[in-house]
N, C-alpha and C positions, 0 to 999 in steps of 0.2 A: 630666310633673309640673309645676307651677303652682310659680313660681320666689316665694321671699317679697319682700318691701318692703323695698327694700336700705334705705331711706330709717331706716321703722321700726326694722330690726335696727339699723342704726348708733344710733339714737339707745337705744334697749335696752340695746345693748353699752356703751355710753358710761357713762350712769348705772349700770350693774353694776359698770363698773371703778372709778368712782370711791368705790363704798361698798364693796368687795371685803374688805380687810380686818375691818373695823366690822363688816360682814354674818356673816363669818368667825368671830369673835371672842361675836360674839351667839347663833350655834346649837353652836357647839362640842360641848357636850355635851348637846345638846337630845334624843337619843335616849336617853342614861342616864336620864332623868325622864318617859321617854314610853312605857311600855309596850305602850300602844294602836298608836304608830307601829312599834317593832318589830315585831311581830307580823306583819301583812303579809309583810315581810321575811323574816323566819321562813319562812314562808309560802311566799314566792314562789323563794326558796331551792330547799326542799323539791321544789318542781314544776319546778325546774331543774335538781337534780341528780338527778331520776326519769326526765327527758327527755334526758338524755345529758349533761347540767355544759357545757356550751358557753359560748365568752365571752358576757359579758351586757354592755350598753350601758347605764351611766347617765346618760340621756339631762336635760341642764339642770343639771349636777350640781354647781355652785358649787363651794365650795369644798372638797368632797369626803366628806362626813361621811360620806354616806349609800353612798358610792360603798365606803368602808371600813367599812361595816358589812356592807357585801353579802361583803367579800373575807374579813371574821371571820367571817362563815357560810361559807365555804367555794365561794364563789364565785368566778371569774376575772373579775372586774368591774374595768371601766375606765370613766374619766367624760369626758362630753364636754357644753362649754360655751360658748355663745357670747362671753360676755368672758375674754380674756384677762387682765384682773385676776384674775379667779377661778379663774382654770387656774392663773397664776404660786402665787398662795395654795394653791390643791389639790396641786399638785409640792410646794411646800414643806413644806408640812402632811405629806402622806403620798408621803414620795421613791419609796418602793416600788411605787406605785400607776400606771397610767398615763394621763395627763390628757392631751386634747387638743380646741383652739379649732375648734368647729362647732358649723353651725346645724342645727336640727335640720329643718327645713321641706326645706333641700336635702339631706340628705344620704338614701343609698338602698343598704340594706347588703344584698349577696346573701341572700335570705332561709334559705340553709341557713348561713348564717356565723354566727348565733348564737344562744345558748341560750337566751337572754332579754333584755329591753326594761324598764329602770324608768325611769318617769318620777319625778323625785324629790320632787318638787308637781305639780298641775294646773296653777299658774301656768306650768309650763314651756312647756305647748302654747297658755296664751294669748297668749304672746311673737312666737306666729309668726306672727298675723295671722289665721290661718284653722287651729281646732284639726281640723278633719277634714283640710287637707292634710296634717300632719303625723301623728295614727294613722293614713289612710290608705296614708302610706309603711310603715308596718309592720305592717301584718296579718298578714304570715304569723308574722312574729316573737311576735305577742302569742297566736296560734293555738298556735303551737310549743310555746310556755311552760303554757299552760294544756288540754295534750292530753293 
């Protein structure tokens, strides 16, 4: 697997941490007002817990919004982000929930480990420099979900 741009991510993570909050603070309740973005969710929910409810990975998952919307559908959703401003913010926001600092370009999860893969925007894989290295780490996961 084709390792990312330490260079890039650092400066990624950088600027993430320092807007973490303010970022935080601005989508808060941007799914109450979005019915278009639930929906998917919904959606993807549904096709996760027809496939067996296996954890799900919200992959890029800031400050967690989305990560807890997936876990009020009834998912076992945990978020993972490359800044740890955004991690500290998503623990604090939702204690419950489990947040943890990764990129997503390295990371390579047994593909029967989980139920499903959200990417929380598209912005998430263009973070990593090359958005086919990054679905390409999870194809069986996004097969999984949608079988």
């Amino acid at each position: 697997m084709l390792m990312p741009d330490e260079g890039f991510l650092a400066a990624t993570r950088a600027s993430y941490d320092v807007m973490a909050v303010e970022y935080a603070e601005k989508v808060d309740s941007d799914l109450d007002v979005k019915p278009l973005d639930r929906a998917p969710l919904a959606a993807f929910a549904e096709l996760t817990q027809a496939s067996g409810n296996g954890p799900v990975a919200d992959l890029g998952c800031g400050p967690g919004q989305v990560t807890a919307a997936l876990h009020r559908l009834g998912l076992n959703a945990f978020g993972i982000d490359p800044s740890p401003g955004m991690i500290v913010v998503a623990r604090r926001t939702y204690p419950d929930l489990s947040f943890e600092v990764g990129s997503m370009p390295a990371l390579d999860p047994p593909q029967a480990s989980l139920g499903g893969c959200s990417l929380t925007t598209r912005s998430s894989t263009s973070h990593g420099n090359d958005e086919r290295r990054c679905s390409s780490s999870f194809t069986g996961c996004w097969h999984r979900v949608g079988s």
